[in-house]
N, C-alpha and C positions, 0 to 999 in steps of 0.2 A: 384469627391470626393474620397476621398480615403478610401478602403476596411480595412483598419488599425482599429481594436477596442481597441488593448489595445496596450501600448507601456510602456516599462520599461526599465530604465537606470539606471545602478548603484543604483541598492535601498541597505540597510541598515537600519537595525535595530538593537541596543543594547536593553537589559535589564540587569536589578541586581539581583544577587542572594539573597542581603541581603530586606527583605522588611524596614528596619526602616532608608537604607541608599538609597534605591530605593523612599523613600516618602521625604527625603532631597535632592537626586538629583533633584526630580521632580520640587520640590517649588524652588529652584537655577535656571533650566533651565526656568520657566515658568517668575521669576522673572525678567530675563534679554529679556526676549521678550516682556513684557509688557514694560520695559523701553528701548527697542529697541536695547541693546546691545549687541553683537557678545559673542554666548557661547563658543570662543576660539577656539582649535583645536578640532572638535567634531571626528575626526576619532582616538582620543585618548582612551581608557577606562580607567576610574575612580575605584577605588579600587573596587572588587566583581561585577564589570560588565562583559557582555560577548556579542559576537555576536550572536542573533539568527536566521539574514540572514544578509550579507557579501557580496557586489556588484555584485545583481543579475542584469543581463539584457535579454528582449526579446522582441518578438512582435508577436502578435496573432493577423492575419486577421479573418476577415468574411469567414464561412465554414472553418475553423480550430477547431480542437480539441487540446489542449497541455494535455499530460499524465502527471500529476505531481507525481515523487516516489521518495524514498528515505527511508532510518530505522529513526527508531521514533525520534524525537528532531532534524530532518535533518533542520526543516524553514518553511515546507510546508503551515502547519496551519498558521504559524504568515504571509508569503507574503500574504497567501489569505483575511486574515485580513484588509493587508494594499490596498490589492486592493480593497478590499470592503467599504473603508473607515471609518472601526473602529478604527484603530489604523494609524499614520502618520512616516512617513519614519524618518531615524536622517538623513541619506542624500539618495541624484540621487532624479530621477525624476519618477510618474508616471501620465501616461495620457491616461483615458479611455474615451470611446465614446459612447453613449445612455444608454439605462435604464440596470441595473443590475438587477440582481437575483440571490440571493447569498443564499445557503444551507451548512454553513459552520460546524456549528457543528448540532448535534442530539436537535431539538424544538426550535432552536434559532432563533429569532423575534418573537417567541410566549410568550402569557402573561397566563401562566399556569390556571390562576383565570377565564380566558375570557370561552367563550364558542369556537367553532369550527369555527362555521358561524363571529361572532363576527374577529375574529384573521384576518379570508381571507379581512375583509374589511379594516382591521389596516395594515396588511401588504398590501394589492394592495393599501393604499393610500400612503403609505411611499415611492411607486414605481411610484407613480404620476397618478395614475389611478382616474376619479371622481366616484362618488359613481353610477352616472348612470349607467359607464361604467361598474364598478362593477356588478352591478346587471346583465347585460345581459350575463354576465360569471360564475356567480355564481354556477349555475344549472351544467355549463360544469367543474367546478372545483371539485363540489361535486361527480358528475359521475364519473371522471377519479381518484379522491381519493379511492372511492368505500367504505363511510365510512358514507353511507344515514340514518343510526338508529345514528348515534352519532354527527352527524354535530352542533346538538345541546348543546351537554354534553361539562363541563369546560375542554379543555385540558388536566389538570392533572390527568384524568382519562381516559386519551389515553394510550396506549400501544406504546412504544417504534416504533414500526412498522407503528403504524396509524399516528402516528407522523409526522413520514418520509414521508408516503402517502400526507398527509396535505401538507404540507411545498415544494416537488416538485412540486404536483399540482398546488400550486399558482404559482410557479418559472414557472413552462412547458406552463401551458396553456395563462399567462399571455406575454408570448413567448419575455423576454426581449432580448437587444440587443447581452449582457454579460450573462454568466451561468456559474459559481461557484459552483463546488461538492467536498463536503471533507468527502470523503468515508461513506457517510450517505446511498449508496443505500444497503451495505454489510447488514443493517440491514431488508430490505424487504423481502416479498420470493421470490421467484425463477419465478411466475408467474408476479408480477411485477416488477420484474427487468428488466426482458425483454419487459413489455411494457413502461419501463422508459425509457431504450435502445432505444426503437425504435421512443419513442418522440424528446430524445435526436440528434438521426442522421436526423429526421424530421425538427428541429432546428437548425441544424447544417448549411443548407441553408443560412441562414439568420442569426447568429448568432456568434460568439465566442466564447468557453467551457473550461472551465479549469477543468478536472477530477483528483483529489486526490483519492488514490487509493494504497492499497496491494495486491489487486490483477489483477494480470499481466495476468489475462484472460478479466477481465474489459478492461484493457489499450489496450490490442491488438483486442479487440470490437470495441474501439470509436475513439482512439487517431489517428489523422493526424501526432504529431509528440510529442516529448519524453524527458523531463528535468528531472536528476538525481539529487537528492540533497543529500548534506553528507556536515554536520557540518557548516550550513547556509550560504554555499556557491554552486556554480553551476561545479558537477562535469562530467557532459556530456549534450549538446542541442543539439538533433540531429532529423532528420525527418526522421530519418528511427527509426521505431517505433521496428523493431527486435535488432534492435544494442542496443538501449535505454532501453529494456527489459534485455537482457544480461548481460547488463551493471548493472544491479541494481541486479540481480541475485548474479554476481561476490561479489559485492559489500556487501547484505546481509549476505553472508556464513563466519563465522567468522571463521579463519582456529584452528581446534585443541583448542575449547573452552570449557575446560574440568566445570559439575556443577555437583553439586549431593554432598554427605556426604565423598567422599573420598573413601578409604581403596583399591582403584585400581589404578595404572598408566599406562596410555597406553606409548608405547616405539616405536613402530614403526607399518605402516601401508603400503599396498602396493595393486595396486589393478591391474590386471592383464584380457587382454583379447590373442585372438591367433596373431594379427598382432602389438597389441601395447604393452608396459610397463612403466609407466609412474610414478616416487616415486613426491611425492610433489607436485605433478600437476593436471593438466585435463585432463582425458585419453576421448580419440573422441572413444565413443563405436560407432560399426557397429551393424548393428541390425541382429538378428537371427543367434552373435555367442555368447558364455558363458563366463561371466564373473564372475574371482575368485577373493577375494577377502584374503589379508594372514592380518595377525593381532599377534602381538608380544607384552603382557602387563603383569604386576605383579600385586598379589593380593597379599595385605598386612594380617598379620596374627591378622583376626579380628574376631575372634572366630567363624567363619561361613564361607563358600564356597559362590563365588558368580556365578550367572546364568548369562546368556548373550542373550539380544536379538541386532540383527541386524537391522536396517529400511533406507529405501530409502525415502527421501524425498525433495522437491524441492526448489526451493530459499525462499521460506518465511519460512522454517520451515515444513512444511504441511507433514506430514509421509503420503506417496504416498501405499508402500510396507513396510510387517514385517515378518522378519524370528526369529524362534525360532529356536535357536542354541541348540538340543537334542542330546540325546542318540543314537549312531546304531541302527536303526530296534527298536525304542521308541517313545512314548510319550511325553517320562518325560524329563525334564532341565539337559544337562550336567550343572554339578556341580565342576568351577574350585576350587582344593583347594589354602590356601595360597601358592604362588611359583610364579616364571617363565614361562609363555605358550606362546604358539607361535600356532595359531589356522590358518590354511586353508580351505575356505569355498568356496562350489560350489556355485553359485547365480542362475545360469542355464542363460538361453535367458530371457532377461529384454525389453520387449515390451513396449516401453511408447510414448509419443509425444515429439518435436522439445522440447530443452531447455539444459537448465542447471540444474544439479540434485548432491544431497551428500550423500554419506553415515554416519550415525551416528550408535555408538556402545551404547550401555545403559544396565550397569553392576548391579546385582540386589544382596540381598541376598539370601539364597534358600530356603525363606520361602515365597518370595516375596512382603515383606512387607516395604524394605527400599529400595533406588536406591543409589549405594555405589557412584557411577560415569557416567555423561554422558557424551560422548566426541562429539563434533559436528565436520563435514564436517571431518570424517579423511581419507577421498578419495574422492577426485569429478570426475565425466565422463558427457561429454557433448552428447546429441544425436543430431545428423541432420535433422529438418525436410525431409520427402519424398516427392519427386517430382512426381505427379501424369500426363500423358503424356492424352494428348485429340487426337482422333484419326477422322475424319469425317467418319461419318456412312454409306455407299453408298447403304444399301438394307437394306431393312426392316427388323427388327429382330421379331421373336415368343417370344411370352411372353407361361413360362410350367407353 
């Protein structure tokens, strides 16, 4: 028998933007299938259609993880959809093997009105589970959720977090073939993430996982291997789950994507260490030398001087490090007035881990009340992870 759980072939899926023309495609297309006739060229779109996954293919054995990432509206949600069998492909194939368990959005397959206890037995029967079997799970569902005073209480009087608790726990303990996550654990804390984590690679045994996910500390947790999505189609499959990271890194930083109220332009940007110089690119910082950073922008004459802070932050966005760009031997905010500047900043030694990482500028008024401009990624520097060397130990060491 073959270890294959999932298999997908050129799938596709459109949708409309218009909903009154999206409710006339519908009854058109359902029309000619009830009367069994060929809806034409379907890889055509119809006025205000669009694709919102674009001939995906893959295959996820037993003991795989697939990382799914990608920036928002990439497809992610809707294939998970179609694997889960709410929504159906317009074309390709897909073909899954044993029982799912699917956590795709935040309370979904719960009936708000139900109770706690109620919901586990609606959802384990929909998963084919009988009600015997039910019971003798029950107790290990309610433990591993950790949610014993509420089990009882309607849903919608769950917190967002007990929700998630709920809803993996039927998924995990009920240990289907298939497992299906769209970034629902971001919402737990930190104490069960990590023992969702570790149900998950428990699972993993025996199972097939497809993790949805922004964060690229999740995916290089769980992921066996790594699908990038961008614009509902597949723009890297790959089983090296550090390429597959990088890759969505790249992909994320939107070069010189200036937001804010205006009244600054940035003009040029350059970022500088001792052995590289790199304008427009990815400078490969070494670690433990200094990097400068030079910056060359005009402040338009808006009745007010603008402040500058600096921050480093890493492919989703997440400001890591923040400098405030002050005075000499001060406290206080230099304060560009309107003109031309051209600013050189020390950074000093930037200590971080493996990845890919951006600099953004975020220009203020001096009162700090308005954000005139903020310029994303106007320099990027990639770090290398460190290679740590194991040595065998030949004599007993003292512990001081």
């Amino acid at each position: 028998m073959s270890d294959t759980l999932i298999k997908v072939e050129g799938v596709s899926k459109k949708f409309c933007r218009s909903f009154k023309r999206s409710l006339w495609y519908g009854m058109q297309d359902l029309g000619r299938e009830v009367t069994g006739r060929r809806q034409g060229d379907i890889s055509e779109l119809r006025d205000d259609e669009f694709w919102a996954v674009k001939d995906v293919s893959f295959d996820l054995k037993r003991g795989e993880c697939l990382g799914l990432v990608g920036p928002n509206g990439a497809g992610k949600t809707t294939l998970l959809r179609m694997l889960n069998g709410l929504i159906k492909p317009d074309k390709g194939r897909i073909e899954m093997r044993g029982r799912v368990g699917a956590l795709i959005a935040l309370g979904a397959g719960f009936n708000p009105i139900l109770t706690g206890r109620e919901n586990v037995y609606v959802n384990a029967t929909v998963l084919g589970l009988s009600k015997k079997k039910i019971d003798e799970k029950l107790d290990e569902i309610v433990d591993f959720a950790e949610i014993e005073a509420f089990i009882d209480s309607p849903v919608q009087n769950y917190s967002s977090g007990m929700a998630v608790r709920l809803g993996f726990s039927v998924a995990a303990v009920l240990k289907p073939d298939v497992l299906l996550l769209d970034e629902v654990l971001a919402v737990g804390d930190m104490a069960f993430r990590v023992k969702c984590g570790n149900r998950i690679r428990e699972m993993m045994s025996n199972a097939a996982v497809i993790l949805v996910s922004h964060s690229m500390e999740f995916i290089s947790w769980y992921a066996t291997k790594v699908m990038v999505m961008q614009g509902g189609g597949t723009k890297r499959l790959t089983s090296s789950v550090h390429e597959g990271i990088r890759v969505y890194e790249t992909l994320n930083i939107q070069k010189n994507a200036p937001s804010g109220k205006g009244g600054v332009e940035m003009l040029e940007a350059e970022l500088v260490n001792k052995k590289q110089k790199l304008k427009d690119d990815v400078l490969c910082y070494i670690r433990r030398e200094t990097l400068h950073l030079s910056l060359k922008f005009f402040v338009s004459d808006v009745g007010v001087g603008s402040c500058l802070d600096i921050r480093v932050g890493d492919g989703s966005g997440k400001v890591i490090i923040n400098y405030r760009v002050v005075k000499n031997n001060s406290d206080s905010y230099k304060i560009f007035p309107p003109g031309e500047h051209t600013v050189c900043l020390d950074l000093g030694e930037i200590e971080l881990t493996g990845g890919l990482y951006e600099i953004m500028a975020e220009f203020y008024d001096e009162n700090r009340h308005v954000v005139f401009k903020r310029c994303d990624s106007v320099a990027r520097f990639f770090v290398d992870s460190d290679l740590i060397t194991y040595t065998k130990v030949t004599k007993n060491a003292n512990i001081l």
